[in-house]
N, C-alpha and C positions, 0 to 999 in steps of 0.2 A: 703637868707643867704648871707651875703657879707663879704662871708672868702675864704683863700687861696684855689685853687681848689683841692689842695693833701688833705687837711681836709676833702673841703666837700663830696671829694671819702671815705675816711674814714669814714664820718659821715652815707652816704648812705650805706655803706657795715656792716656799726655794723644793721644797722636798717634790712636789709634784715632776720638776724642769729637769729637763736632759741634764748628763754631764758636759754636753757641748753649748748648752744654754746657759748653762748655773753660772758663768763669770760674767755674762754681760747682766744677770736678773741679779743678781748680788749688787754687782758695782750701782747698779740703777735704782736699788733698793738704799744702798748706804748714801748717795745724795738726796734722797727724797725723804731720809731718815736726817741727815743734816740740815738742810732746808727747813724742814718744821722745829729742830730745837735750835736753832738761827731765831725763828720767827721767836719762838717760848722766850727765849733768853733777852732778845730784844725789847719785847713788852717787859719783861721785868725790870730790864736795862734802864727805860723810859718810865716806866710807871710805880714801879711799888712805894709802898711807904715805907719798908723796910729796909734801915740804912744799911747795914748787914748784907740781904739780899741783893738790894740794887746793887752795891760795890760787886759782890759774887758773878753775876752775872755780866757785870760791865768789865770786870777781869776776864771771864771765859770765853766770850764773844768771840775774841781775835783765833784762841785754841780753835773756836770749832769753823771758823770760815778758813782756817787752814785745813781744816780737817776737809771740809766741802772743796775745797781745792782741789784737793786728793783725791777724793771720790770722782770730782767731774774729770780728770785728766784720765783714771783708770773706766770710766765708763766709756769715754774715748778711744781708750785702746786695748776693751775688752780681749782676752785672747791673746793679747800681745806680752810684752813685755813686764806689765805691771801688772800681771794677775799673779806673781811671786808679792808683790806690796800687801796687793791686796788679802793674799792669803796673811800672810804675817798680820796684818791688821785684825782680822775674822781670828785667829789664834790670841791674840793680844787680848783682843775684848771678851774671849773665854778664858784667859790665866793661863795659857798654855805659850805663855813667852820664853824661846828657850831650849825649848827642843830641841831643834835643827839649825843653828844659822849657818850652817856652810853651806847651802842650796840660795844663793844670789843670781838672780840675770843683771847681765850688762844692759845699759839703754844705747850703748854707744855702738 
């Protein structure tokens, strides 16, 4: 695998976890993963010299605290309901949009 080494710690740590672990270590893992490019995004937001970048980032910002949204309400109800979100999410960020969408849960 030739990815960043904080992934491929993450990638080896989901793979150790139960199948009855793996949606709350997931969800806990994609806010902790949002959270830090929150922080990245934000320092660029504030700081860079590059007009280009700051714009880039000061656009993305609102994307990814909606995204951290997400993550913090399915880390909430690991197990529950939004571990369908969350898989489509985990499939999304692999390319694999597309497959299955008739497999939905209801929240209601």
């Amino acid at each position: 695998m030739n990815a960043h080494p904080l992934f491929r710690r993450s990638v080896l740590a989901l793979q150790k976890v139960s199948a009855k672990d793996f949606d709350s270590k997931y969800a806990a893992l994609m806010v902790s993963d949002h959270k830090r490019d929150i922080k990245a995004f934000q320092h660029e937001a504030e700081r860079s010299t590059d007009p280009e970048l700051k714009e880039f980032a000061t656009m993305t910002l609102p994307k990814l605290e909606s995204h951290l949204a997400v993550a913090q309400s399915a880390k909430k109800t690991a197990g529950g309901p939004l571990d369908w979100l969350l898989r489509r999410h985990a499939e999304a960020s692999r390319g694999e949009v597309g497959s299955d969408t008739s497999k939905t849960t209801s929240t209601q």
